[in-house]
C-alpha positions in Angstrom: 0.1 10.3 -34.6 1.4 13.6 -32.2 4.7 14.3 -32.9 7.3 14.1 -29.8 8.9 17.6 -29.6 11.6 19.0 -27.3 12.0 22.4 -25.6 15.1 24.3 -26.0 15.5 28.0 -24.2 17.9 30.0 -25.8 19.7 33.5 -25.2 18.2 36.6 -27.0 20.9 38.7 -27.9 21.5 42.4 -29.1 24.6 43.6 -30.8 25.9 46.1 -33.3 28.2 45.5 -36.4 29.8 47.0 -39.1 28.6 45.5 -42.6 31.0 45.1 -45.3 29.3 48.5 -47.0 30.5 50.6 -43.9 27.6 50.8 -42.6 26.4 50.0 -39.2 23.6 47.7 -38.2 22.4 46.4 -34.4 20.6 43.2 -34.3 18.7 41.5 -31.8 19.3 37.6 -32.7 18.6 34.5 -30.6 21.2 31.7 -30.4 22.6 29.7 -27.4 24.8 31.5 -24.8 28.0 29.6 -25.5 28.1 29.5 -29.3 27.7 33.7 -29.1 30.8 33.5 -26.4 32.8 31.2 -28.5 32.4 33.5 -31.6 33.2 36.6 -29.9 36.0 35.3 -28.4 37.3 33.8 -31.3 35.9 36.5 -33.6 34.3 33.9 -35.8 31.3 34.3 -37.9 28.1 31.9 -36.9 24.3 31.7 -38.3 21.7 33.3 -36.0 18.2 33.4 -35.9 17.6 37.0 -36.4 14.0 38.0 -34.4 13.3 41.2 -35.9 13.4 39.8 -39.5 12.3 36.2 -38.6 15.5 35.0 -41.0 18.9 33.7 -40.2 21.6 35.4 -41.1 25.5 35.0 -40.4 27.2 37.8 -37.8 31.0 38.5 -38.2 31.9 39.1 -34.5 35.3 40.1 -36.3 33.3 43.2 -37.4 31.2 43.7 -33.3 31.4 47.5 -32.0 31.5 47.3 -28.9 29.4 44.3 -26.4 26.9 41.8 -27.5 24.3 42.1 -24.8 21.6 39.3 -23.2 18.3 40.8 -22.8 16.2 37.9 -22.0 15.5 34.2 -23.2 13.4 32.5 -25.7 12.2 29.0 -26.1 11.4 27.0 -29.3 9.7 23.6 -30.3 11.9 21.3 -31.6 10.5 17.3 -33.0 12.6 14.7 -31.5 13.5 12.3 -33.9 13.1 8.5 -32.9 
């Protein structure tokens, strides 16, 4: 039996940080547009899906230099569950 799945289009992102080493580091993540304005609004730290290492990992917007950037959109497959 197909499984039912779900579309869901997402931001892709670009934005540089500060790592707790000093050291600087720009990712390009996908996640959806409001979570990435809440965070950096509220300087929070939230799990994105990092494209150029196909991993999450967790961004401290506390630590952002400078803007986080959109550059485009991406969708995914998601199941639905019944």
């Amino acid at each position: 039996m197909p499984v039912e799945t779900q579309t869901i289009t997402v931001g892709v992102f670009t934005a540089t940080f500060k790592k707790e080493d000093g050291s600087i580091r720009t990712i390009k993540f996908s996640a959806s547009s409001e979570k990435v304005l809440s965070a950096v609004q509220t300087e929070a730290t939230i799990r994105v899906k990092d494209l150029e290492k196909d991993a999450f990992r967790s961004v401290p917007f506390r630590r952002l230099i400078g803007r986080v950037l959109q550059v485009g959109t991406t969708t995914f497959q998601v199941p639905v569950e019944a």
